[in-house]
N, C-alpha and C positions, 0 to 999 in steps of 0.2 A: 230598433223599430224600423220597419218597410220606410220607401219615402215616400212609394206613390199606393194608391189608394188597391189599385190592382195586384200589388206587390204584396200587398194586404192580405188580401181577400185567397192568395194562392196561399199563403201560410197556412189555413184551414181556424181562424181563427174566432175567440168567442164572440157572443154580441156585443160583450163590455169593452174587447179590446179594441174592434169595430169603432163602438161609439165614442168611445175614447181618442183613438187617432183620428176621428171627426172633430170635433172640438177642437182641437189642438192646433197653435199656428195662430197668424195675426188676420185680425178679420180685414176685407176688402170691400171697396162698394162695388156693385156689379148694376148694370141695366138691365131691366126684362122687359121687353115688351109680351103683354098677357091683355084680353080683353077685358072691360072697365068692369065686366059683368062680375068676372074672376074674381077679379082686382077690390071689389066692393061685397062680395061675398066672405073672402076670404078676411079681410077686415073688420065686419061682423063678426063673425066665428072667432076670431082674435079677443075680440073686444067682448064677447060671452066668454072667453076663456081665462080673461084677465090679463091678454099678452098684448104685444105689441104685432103689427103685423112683419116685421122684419124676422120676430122672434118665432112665431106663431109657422112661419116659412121656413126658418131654419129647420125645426122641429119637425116639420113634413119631411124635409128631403134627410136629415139623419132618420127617422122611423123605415122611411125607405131602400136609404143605404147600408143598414143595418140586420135588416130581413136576412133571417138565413137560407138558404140555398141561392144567392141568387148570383 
């Protein structure tokens, strides 16, 4: 399996394999500064969805990273 994301993406690979090698690896904490507006929207949206907002952010940027053509 590629190591890096880019490495990935040059394979010409599926979505599953994509989302798969997303997932994968040990999770980190990271800081975002984002407006409280963002920050409090996204929150809501989380919490109608049943997720947490850590979770609910993950899933944004895998749906993203996942997109084919990109």
């Amino acid at each position: 399996m590629p190591k890096t994301y880019k490495q990935l993406i040059e394979s010409s690979p599926s979505e599953t394999e994509i989302r798969s090698f997303l997932v994968e690896g040990n999770q980190i904490s990271v800081t975002l500064r984002i407006p409280d507006t963002l920050r409090d929207a996204a929150k809501e949206e989380a919490a109608l969805r049943g997720m947490s907002f850590s979770a609910f952010v993950r899933t944004c940027m895998i749906e993203e990273l996942s997109k084919k053509g990109v």
